[in-house]
C-alpha positions as CSV (number, residue, x, y, z in Angstrom):
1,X,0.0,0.0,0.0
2,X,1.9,3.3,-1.2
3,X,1.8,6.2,1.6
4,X,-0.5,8.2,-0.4
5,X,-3.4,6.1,0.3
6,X,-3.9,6.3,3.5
7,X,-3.3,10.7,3.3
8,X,-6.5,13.0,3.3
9,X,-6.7,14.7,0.1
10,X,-4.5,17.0,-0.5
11,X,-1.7,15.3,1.2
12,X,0.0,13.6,-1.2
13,X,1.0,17.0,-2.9
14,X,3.1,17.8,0.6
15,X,4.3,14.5,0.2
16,X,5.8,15.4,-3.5
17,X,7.2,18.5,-2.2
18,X,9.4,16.2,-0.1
19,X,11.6,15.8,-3.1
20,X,12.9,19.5,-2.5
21,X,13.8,18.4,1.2
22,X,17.6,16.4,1.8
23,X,17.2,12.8,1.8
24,X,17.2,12.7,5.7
25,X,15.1,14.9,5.9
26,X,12.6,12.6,3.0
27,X,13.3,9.7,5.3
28,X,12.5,10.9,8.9
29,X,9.7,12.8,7.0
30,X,8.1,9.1,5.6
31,X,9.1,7.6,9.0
32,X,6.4,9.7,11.0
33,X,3.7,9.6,7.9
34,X,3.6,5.9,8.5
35,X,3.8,6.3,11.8
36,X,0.7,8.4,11.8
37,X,-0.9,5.9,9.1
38,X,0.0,3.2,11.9
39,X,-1.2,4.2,14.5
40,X,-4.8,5.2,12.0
41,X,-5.3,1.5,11.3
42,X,-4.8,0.5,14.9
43,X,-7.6,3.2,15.8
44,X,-9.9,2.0,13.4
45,X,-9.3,-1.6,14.4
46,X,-10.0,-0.5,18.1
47,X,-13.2,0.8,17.1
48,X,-14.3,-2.0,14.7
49,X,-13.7,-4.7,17.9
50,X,-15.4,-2.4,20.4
51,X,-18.6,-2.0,17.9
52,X,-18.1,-6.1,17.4
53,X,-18.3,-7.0,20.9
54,X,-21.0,-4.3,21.7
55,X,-23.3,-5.7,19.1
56,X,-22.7,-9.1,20.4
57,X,-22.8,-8.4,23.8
58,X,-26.2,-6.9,23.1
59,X,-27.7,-9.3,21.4
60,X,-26.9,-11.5,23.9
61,X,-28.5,-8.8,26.7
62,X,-31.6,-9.4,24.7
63,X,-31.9,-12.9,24.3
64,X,-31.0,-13.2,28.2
65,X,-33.9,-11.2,28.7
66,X,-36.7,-12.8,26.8
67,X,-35.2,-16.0,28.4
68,X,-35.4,-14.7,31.9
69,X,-38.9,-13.4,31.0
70,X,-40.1,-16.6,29.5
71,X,-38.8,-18.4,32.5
72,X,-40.6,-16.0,35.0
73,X,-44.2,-17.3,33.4
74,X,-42.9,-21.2,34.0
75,X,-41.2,-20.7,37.2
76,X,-42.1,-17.5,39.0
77,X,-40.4,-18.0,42.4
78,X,-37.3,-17.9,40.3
79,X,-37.7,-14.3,39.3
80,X,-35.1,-13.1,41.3
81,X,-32.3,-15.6,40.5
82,X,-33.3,-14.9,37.0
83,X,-32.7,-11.4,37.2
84,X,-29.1,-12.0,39.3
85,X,-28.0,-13.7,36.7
86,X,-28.7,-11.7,33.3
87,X,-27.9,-8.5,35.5
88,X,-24.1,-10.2,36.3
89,X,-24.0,-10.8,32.4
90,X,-24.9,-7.5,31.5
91,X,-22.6,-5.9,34.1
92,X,-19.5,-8.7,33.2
93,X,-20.5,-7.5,29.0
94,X,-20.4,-3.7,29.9
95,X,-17.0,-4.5,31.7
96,X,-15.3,-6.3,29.3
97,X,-16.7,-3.6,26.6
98,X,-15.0,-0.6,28.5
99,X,-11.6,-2.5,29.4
100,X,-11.7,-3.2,25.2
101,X,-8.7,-0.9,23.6
């Protein structure tokens, strides 16, 4: 993948300007623009796994619940256990979702 991808627009011309800069200067110049471009991707990936693991975590949150709702008609004097348990999951989810970086 060539620098210049990864640039907003207009970048890439400051990038060809570099060719009127010494060659250590070009280099260390490069170094930090990938640097920047690195440290981009990770960002994005960090949000892509946070949304992942939300969306899951939530879709599990709502299946709990119907189940624990479900299982209130059938059993009522198990209401509160019910609830103990799909609140731990929620709370153990919501954890794991805002140690996620």
């Amino acid at each position: 993948m060539a620098n210049s991808e990864l640039l907003p627009s207009g970048s890439t011309s400051a990038l060809q300007g570099l060719n009127n800069l010494s060659m250590g200067i070009q280099r260390q110049t490069r170094r930090e623009v990938e640097r920047v471009q690195a440290r981009g991707i990770v960002a994005k990936l960090t949000e892509d796994g946070r949304a992942m693991l939300t969306h899951t975590a939530l879709e599990h949150v709502g299946a709990l619940t119907a189940l624990e709702q479900h299982l209130v008609t059938i059993a009522p004097l198990g209401e509160a256990r019910y609830r103990e348990i799909v609140d731990s999951y929620t709370l153990g989810a919501s954890a794991a979702i805002r140690r996620w970086q």
